[in-house]
N, C-alpha and C positions, 0 to 999 in steps of 0.2 A: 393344312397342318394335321390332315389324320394319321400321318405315317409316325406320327409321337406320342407319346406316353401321354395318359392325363396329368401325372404328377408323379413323384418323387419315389412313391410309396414301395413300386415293383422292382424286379432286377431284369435289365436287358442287356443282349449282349448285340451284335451284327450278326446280320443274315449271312455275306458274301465276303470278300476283300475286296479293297478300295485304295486305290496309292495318289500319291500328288509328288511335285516334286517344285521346289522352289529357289527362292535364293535366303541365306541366313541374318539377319540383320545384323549382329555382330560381325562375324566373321566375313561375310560376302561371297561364302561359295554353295554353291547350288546340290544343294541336298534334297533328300527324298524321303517319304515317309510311307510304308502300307501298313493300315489299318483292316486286321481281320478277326474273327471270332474267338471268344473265348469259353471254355465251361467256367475255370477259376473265376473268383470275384478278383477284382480289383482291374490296375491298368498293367501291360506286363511287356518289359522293353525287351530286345534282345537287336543284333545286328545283324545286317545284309550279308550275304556271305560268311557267316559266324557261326559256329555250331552252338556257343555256347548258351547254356540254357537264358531262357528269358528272367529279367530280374523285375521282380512285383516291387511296383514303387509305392513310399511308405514318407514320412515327411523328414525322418532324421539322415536320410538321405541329401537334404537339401546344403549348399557348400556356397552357395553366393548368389545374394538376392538384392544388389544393388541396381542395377537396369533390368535385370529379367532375374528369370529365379533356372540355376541351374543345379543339377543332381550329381553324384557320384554316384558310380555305380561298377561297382566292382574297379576293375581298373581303368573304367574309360570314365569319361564324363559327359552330361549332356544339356545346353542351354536351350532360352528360350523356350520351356516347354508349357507357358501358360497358355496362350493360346487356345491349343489342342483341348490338349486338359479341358479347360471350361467348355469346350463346344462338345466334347465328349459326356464331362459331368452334366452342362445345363441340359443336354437334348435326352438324360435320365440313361445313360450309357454306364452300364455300373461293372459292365464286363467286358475288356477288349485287349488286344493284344497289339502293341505297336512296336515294327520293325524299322529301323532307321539307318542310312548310311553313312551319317556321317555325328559331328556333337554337336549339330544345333537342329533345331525343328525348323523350318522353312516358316518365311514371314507370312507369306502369299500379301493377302490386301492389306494384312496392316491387324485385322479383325479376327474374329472366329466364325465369319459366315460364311469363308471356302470351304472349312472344315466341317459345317454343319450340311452342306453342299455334299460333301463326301459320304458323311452319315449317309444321307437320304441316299444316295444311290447303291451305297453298300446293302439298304435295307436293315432296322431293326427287329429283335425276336427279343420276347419274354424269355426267361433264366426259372426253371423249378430252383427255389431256394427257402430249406427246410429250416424253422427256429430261429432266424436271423431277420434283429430289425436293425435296420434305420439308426442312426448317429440319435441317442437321443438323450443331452443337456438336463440334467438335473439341478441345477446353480446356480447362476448368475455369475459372468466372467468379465473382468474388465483389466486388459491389456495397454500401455502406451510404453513407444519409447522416444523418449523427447515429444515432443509436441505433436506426435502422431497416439490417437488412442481408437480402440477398439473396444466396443462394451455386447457382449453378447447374452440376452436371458433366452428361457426355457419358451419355448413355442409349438403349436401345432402342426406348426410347418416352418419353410425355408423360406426367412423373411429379411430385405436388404433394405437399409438408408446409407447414402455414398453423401458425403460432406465434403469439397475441396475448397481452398482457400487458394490462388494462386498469384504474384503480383501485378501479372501480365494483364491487362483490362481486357483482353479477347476471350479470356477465360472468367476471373474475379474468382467469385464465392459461388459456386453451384451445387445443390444438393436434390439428388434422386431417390424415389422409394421403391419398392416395387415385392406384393406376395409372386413369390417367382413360384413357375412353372413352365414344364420346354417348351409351351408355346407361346412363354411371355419371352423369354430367354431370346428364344430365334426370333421374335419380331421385336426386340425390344433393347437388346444386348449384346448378340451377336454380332450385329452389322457396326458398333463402335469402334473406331482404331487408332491404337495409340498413336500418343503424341508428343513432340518435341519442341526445341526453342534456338529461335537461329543463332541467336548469343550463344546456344553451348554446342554449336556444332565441332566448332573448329579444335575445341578442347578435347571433346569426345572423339576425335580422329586423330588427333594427336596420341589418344593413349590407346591406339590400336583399338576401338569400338566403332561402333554403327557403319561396317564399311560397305553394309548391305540395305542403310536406310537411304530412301528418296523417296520423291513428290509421288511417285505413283501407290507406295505403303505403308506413309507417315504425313499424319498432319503436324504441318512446323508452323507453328504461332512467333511473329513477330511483334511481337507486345502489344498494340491496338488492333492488328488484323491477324489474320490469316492469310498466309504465303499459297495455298491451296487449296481453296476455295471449291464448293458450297460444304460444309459440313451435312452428315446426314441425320442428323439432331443438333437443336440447338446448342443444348450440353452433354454432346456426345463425349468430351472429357471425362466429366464425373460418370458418365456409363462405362467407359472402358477401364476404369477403375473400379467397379467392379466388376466386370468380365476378368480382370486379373486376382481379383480376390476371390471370384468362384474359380477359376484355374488352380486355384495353389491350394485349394480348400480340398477339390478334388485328390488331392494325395493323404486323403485320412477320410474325404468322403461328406457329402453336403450335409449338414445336421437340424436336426429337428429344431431350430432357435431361429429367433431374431439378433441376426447383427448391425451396428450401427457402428460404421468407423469413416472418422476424422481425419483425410488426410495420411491413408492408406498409403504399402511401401508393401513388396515383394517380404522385405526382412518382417514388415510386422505382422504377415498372413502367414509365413511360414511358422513363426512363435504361437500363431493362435491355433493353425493347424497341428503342431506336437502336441498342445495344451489340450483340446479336443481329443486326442489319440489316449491320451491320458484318463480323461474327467469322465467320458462319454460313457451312458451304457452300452456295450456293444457284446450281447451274449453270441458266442461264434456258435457256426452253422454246424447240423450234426455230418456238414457236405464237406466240412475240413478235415 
């Protein structure tokens, strides 16, 4: 793990370009993604064959966080992009530039550890970045909507508790803690990958979704077992919930807090991602 940051603290960006190319979980068709250097901070989309400029993604951009959290962006749109995102923000990636060919990000395993696979071989570089800190929480914030809450206070660092409730007995009630850092991230978060329920498959393909999920990049729980077996944590559930909650957090950027949320949702990271965009000190760089 020397090829990663110790922590949070620094700005990097990639050494090289890096691409993968996969299939979409929604849609089912086989998209591509390269990942290469950036000077600007943030993450910066643009398309394959597109002149047009790359658009820096920011959280009000976000249009629908019901199964994955997807973006507008200018006139296209683009799903599926937690993932990345978190393997990009956990591994302390705070500058990169991602071109895509098609509107979804490819599933690859299910997880964010192809993607952190990609990091490494891209190679990471430190970013000079003058007068600009860090997301950092002067408040105490407590978000729910319906029976989903989030409570976030003021911390030294980037601190998670994930709490699920599910009714399916293969999952139950599982709750994880973790002071993150990218090398807790990548041995501890990454390799989590979503997951589903054989009861709602046939629903969810009814209404033109998951036509790209299967056994080999989705764990599907049938209510006492698991349909695909061995899990790579015991409650690798509650971990990939928040691998998608540092995903969607990454579009305003990891903050200096402890968060604690209950039964987490796409829609209630995107609301606490604006609300940080808002609250946060965030004095910009004399490099804007």
């Amino acid at each position: 793990m020397e090829w990663l940051p110790e922590n949070y603290e620094g700005f990097w960006t990639l050494v090289g370009s890096v691409s993968r190319e996969g299939v979409g979980l929604h849609s089912g068709k086989t998209v591509s993604v390269e990942l290469s250097p950036s000077t600007k901070e943030g993450f910066h989309v643009s398309w394959i064959n597109n002149e047009d400029l790359p658009i820096t993604l920011n959280p009000s951009q976000v249009i629908n966080s019901s199964l994955c959290t997807s973006l507008k962006l200018g006139k296209k749109s683009l799903s599926t992009v937690e993932h990345l995102l978190a393997a990009l923000s956990g591994c302390g990636i705070t500058h990169a530039n991602i071109k895509v060919s098609g509107e979804e990000i490819p599933l690859l395993d299910g997880s964010a550890i192809c993607w952190v696979e990609a990091i490494k071989e891209a190679g990471i570089n430190s970013v000079s970045q003058l007068n600009r800190k860090k997301n950092i929480l002067t408040k105490p914030l407590i978000i729910n909507q319906g029976n989903s809450v989030i409570a976030v206070t003021p911390s030294d660092n980037f601190k998670l508790v994930g709490i699920i409730d599910f009714p399916y007995p293969a999952i139950g009630e599982q709750t994880f803690s973790i002071d993150l850092s990218p090398r807790k991230f990548v041995e501890e978060i990454a390799p989590a990958r979503t997951f589903g329920f054989k009861d709602q498959i046939q629903a969810l393909r009814s209404q033109g979704l998951i036509k790209g999920g299967n056994l080999e990049n989705s764990l599907v729980c049938d209510g006492n077992t698991w349909i695909n077996p061995p899990l790579r944590f015991k409650d690798e559930p509650v971990r990939h919930k928040l691998l998608d909650l540092i995903g969607d957090l990454a579009l305003v950027g990891l903050p200096k807090a402890q968060v604690l949320v209950y039964r987490g949702s796409h829609a209630l990271h995107a609301e606490l991602a604006s609300v940080l965009q808002q609250v946060c000190s965030l004095p910009k760089s004399s490099l804007d």
